[in-house]
N, CA and C atoms as a LAMMPS dump frame, in Angstrom:
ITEM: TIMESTEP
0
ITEM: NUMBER OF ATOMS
384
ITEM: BOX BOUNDS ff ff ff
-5.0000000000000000e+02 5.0000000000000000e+02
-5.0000000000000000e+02 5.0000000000000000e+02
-5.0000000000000000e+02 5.0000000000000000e+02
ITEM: ATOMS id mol type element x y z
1 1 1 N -21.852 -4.072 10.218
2 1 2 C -22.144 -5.353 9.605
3 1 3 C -20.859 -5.974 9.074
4 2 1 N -21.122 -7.497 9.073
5 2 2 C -19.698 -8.032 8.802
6 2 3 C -19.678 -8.292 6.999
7 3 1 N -18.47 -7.896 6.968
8 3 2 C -18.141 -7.911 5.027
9 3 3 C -17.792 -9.418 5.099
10 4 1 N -18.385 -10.053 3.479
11 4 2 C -18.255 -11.173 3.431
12 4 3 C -17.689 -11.461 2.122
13 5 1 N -16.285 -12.242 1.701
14 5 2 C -15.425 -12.198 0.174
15 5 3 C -16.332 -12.416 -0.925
16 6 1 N -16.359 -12.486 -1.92
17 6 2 C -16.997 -13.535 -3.167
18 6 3 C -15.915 -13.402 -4.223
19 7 1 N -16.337 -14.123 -4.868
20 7 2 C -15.662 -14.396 -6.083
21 7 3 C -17.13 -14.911 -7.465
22 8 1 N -17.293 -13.832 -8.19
23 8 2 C -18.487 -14.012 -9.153
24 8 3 C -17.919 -14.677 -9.827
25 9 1 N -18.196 -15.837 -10.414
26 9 2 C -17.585 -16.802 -11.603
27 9 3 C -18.322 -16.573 -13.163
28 10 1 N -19.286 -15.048 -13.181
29 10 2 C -19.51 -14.819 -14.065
30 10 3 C -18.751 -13.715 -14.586
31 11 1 N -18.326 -12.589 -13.784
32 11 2 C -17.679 -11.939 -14.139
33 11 3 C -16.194 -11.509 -13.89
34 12 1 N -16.118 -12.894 -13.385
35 12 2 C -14.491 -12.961 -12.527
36 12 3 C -13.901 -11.951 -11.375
37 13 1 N -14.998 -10.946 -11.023
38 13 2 C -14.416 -9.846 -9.744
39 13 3 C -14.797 -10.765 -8.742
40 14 1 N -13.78 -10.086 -7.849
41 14 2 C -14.003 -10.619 -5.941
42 14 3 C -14.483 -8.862 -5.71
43 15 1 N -15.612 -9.504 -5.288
44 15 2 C -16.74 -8.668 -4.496
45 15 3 C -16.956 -8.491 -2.892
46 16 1 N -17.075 -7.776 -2.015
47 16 2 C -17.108 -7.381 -0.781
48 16 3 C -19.13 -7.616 -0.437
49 17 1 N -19.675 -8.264 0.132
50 17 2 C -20.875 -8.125 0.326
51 17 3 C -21.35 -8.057 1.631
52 18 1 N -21.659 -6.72 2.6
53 18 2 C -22.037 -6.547 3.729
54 18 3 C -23.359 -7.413 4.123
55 19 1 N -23.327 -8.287 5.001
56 19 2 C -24.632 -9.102 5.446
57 19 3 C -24.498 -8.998 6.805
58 20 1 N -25.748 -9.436 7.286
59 20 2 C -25.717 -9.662 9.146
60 20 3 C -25.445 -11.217 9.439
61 21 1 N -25.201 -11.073 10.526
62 21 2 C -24.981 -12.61 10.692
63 21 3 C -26.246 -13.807 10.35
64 22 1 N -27.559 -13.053 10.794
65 22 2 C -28.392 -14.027 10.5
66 22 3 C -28.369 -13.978 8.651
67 23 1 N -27.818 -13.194 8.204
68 23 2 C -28.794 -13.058 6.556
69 23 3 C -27.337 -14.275 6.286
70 24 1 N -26.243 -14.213 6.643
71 24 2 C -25.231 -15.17 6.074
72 24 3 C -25.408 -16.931 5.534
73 25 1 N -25.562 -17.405 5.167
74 25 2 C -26.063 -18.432 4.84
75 25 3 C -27.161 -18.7 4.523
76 26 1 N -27.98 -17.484 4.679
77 26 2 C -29.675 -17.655 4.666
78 26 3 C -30.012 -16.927 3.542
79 27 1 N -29.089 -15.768 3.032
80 27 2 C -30.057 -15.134 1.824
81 27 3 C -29.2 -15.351 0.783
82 28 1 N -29.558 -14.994 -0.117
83 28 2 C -29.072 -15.51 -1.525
84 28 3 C -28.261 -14.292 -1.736
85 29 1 N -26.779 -14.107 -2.192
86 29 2 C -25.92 -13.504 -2.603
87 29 3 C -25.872 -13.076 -4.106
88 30 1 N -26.288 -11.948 -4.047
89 30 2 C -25.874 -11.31 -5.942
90 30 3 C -24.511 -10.418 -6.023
91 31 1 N -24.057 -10.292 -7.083
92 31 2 C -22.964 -9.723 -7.497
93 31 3 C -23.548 -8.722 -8.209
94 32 1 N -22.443 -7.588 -7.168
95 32 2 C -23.087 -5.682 -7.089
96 32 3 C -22.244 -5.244 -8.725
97 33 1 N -21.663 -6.019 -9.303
98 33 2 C -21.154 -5.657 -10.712
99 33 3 C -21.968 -6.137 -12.052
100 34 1 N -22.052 -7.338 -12.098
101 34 2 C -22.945 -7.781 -12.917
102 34 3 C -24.279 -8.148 -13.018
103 35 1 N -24.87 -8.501 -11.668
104 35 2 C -26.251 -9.216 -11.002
105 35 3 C -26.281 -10.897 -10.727
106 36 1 N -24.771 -11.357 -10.926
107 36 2 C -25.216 -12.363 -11.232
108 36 3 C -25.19 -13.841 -9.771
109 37 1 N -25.699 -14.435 -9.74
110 37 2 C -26.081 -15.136 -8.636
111 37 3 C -25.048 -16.455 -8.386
112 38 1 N -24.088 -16.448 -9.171
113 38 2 C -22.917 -17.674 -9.47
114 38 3 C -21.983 -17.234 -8.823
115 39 1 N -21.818 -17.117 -7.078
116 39 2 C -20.902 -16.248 -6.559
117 39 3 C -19.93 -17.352 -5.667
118 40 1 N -18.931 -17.673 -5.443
119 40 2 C -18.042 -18.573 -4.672
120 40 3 C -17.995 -17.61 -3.549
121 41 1 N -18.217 -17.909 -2.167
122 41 2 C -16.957 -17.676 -0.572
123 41 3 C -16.163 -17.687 -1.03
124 42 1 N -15.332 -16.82 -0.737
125 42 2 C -13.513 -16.927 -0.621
126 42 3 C -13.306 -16.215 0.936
127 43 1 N -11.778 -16.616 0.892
128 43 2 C -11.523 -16.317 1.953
129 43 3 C -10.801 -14.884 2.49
130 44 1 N -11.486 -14.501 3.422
131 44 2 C -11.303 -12.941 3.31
132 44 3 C -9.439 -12.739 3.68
133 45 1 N -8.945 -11.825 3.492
134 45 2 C -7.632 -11.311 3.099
135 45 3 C -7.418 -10.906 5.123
136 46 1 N -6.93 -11.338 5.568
137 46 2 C -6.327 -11.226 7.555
138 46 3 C -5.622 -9.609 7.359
139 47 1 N -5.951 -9.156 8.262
140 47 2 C -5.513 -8.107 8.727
141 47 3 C -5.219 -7.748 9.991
142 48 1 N -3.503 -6.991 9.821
143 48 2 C -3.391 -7.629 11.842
144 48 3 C -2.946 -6.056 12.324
145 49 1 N -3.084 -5.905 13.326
146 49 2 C -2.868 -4.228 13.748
147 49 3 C -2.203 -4.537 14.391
148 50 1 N -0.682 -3.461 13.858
149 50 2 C 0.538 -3.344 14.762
150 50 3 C 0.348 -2.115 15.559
151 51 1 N 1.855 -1.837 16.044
152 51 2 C 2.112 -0.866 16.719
153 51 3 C 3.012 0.104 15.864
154 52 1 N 3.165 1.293 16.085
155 52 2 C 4.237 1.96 15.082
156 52 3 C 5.065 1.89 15.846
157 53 1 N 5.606 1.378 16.71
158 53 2 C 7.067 0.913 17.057
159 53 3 C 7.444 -0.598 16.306
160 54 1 N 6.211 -1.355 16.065
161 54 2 C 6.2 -2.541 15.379
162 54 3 C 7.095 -2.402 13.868
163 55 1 N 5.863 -1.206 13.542
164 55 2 C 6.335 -0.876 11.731
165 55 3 C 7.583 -0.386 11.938
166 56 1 N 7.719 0.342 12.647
167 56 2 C 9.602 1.043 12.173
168 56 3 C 10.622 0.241 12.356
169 57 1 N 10.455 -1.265 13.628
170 57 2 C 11.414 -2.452 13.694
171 57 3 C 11.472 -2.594 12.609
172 58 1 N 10.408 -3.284 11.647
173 58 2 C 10.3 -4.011 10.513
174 58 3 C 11.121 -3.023 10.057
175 59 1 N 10.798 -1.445 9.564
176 59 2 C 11.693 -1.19 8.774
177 59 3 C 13.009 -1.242 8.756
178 60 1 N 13.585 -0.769 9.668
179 60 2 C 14.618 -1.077 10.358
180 60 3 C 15.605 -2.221 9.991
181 61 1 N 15.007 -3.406 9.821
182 61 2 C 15.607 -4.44 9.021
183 61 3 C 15.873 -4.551 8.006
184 62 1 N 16.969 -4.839 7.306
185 62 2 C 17.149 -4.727 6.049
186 62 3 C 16.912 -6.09 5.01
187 63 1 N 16.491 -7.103 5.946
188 63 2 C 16.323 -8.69 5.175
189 63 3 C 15.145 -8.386 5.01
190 64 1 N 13.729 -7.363 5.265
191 64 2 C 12.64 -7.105 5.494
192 64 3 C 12.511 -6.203 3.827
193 65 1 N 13.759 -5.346 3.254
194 65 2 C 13.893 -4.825 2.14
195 65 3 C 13.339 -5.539 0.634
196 66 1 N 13.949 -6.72 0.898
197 66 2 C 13.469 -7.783 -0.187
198 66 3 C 14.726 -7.215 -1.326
199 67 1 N 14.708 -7.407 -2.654
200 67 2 C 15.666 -7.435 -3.714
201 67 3 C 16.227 -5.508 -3.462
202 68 1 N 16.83 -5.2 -2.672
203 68 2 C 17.052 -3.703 -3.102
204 68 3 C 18.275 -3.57 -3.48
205 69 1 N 18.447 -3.051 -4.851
206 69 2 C 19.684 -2.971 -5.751
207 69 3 C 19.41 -1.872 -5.884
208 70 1 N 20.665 -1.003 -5.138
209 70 2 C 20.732 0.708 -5.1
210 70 3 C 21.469 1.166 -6.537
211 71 1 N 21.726 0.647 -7.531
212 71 2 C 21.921 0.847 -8.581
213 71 3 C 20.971 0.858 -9.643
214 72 1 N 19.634 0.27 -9.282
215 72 2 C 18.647 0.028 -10.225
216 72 3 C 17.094 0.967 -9.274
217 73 1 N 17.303 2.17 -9.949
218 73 2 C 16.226 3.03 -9.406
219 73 3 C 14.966 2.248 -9.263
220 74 1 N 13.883 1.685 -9.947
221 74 2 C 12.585 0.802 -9.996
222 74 3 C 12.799 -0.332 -8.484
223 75 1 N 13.949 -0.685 -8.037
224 75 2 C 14.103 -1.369 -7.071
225 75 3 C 13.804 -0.547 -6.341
226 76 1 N 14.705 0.39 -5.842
227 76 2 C 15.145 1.661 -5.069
228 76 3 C 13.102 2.001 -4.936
229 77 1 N 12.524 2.275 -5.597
230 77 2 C 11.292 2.821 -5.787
231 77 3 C 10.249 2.064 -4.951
232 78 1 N 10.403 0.575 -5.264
233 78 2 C 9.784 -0.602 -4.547
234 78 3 C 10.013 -0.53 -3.325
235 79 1 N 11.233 -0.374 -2.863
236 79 2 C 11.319 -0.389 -1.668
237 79 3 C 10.787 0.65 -0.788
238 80 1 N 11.052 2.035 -1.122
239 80 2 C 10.844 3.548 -0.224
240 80 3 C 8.442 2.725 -0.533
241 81 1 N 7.84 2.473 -1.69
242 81 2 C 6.576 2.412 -1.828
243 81 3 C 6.24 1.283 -0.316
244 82 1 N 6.861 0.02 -0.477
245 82 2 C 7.111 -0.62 0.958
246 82 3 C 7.094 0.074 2.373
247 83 1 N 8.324 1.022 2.448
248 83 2 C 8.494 1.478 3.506
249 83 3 C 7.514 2.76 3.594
250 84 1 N 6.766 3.4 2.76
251 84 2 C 5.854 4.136 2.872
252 84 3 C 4.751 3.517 3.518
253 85 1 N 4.021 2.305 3.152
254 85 2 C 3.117 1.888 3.685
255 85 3 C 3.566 1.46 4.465
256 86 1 N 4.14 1.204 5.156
257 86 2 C 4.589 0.579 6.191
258 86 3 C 4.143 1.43 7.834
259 87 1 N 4.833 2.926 7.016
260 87 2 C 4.769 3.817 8.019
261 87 3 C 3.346 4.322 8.37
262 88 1 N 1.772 4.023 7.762
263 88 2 C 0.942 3.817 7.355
264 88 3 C 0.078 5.661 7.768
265 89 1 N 1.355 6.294 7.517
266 89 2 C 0.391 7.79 7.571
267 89 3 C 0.669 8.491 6.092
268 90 1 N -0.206 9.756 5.927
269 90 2 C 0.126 10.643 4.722
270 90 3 C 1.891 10.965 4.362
271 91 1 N 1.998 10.839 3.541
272 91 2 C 3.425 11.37 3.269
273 91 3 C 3.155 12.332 2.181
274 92 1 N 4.523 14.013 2.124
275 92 2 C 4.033 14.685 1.508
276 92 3 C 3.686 14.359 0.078
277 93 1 N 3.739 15.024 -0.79
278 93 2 C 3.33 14.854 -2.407
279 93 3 C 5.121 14.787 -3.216
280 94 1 N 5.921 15.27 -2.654
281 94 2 C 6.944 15.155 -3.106
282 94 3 C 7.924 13.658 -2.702
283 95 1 N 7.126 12.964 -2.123
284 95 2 C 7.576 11.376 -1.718
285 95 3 C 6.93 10.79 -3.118
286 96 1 N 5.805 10.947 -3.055
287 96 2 C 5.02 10.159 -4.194
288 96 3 C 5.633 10.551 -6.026
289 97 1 N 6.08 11.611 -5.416
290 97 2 C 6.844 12.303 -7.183
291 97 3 C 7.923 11.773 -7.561
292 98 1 N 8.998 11.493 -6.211
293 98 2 C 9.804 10.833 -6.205
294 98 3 C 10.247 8.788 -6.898
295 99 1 N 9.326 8.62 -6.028
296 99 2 C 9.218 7.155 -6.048
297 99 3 C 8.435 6.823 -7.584
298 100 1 N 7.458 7.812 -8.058
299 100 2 C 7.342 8.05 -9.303
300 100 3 C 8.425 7.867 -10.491
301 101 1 N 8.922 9.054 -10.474
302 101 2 C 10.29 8.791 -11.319
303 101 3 C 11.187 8.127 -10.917
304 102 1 N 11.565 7.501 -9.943
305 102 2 C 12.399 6.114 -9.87
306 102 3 C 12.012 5.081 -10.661
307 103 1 N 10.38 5.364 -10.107
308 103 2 C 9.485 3.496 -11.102
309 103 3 C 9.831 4.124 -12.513
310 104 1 N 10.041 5.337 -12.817
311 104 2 C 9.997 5.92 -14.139
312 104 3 C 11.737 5.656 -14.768
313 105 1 N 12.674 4.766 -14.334
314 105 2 C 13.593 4.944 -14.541
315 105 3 C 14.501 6.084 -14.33
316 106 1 N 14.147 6.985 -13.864
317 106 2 C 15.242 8.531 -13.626
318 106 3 C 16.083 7.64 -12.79
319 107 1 N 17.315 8.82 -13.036
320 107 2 C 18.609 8.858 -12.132
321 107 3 C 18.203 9.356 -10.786
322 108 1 N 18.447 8.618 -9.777
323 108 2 C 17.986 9.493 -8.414
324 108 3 C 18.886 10.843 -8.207
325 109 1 N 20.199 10.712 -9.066
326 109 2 C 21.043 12.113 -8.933
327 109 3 C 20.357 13.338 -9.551
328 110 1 N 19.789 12.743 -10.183
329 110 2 C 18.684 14.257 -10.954
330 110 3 C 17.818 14.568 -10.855
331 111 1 N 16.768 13.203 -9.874
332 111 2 C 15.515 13.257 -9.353
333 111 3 C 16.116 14.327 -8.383
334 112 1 N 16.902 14.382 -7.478
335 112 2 C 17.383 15.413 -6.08
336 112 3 C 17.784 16.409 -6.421
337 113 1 N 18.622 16.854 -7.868
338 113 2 C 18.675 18.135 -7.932
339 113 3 C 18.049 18.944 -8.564
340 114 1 N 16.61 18.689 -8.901
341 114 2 C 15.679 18.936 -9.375
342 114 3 C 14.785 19.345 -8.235
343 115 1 N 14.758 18.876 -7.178
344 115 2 C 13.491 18.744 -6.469
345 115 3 C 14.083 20.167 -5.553
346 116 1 N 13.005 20.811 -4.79
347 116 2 C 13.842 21.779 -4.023
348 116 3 C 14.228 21.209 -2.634
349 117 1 N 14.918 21.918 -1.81
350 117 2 C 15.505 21.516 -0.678
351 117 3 C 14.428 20.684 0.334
352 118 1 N 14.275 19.02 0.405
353 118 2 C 13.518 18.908 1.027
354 118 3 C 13.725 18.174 2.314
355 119 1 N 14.861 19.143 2.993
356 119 2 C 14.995 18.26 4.543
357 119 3 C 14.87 19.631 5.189
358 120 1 N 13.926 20.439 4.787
359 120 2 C 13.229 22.112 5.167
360 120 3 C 14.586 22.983 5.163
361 121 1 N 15.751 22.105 5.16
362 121 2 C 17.009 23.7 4.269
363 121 3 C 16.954 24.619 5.012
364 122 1 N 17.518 25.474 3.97
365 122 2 C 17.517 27.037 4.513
366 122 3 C 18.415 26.909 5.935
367 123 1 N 18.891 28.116 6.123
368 123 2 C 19.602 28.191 7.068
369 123 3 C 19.439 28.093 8.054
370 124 1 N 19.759 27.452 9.419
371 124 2 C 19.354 27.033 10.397
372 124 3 C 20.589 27.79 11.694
373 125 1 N 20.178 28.543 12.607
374 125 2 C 20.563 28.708 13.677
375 125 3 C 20.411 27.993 14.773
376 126 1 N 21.389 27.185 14.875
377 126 2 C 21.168 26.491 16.069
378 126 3 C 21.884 27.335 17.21
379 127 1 N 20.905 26.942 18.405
380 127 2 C 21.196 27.724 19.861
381 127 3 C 21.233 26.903 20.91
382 128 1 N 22.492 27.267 22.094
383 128 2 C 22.977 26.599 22.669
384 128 3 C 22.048 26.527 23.692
C-alpha cells in the first residue's frame, strides 16, 4: 500500500498514513498520535536509488564534503557521518565510537591511540 505524508496541525507531527488508492481522497484521515482529524497533505520526501559506484563517485569528490575543517574534529565527524551513509551498508561499532567522540570534541590523535589496531594489524606475511 502506498504511504501518504500529513502534517497534524493539532499536534504538529508529520505522520506516514498507509491507504489504497481507492481509500485516498475518499476516507477521512486521523492522526495515529493524537486522533485528531485536522491533518494537511504534504509532500512526501523523493527518494532516488543509486548505484554504489554512484555513492563512492560522490564520495570521491571533495566539493561533495561541504565545510570540512581537518582541524576542527565536530567537522571532521560530519563529514566521515555523511560519508557513512553514503556508503549505505553496516559499518563496524568502532566507526560509530569514533565519529562519536569527534562530535564529542576529542582530539582525533587520542581518539586513535586509544582505539586498538583497526586496519586488522598484526603482522602480516605477505607472499610472492
Amino acid at each position: 500500500m502506498p504511504t501518504y505524508e500529513y502534517g497534524c496541525r493539532d499536534c504538529r507531527k508529520r505522520v506516514a498514513v498507509f491507504q489504497t488508492y481507492v481509500e485516498y481522497g475518499r476516507s477521512e484521515v486521523v492522526c495515529p498520535n493524537c486522533g485528531s482529524r485536522n491533518l494537511k497533505r504534504l509532500i512526501s520526501r523523493v527518494r532516488i536509488a543509486r548505484s554504489e559506484d554512484s555513492r563512492i563517485e560522490n564520495m570521491g569528490d571533495p566539493d561533495s564534503w561541504g565545510d570540512v575543517d581537518e582541524e576542527d574534529p565536530r567537522a571532521m565527524a560530519r563529514m566521515m557521518r555523511r560519508m557513512g551513509k553514503e556508503l549505505g551498508e553496516d559499518l563496524p561499532p568502532e566507526f560509530d565510537e569514533v565519529v562519536d567522540r569527534l562530535e564529542a570534541g576529542d582530539d582525533p590523535e587520542d581518539i586513535e591511540g586509544s582505539l586498538p589496531d583497526m586496519g586488522g594489524g598484526g603482522d602480516m606475511a605477505w607472499e610472492d
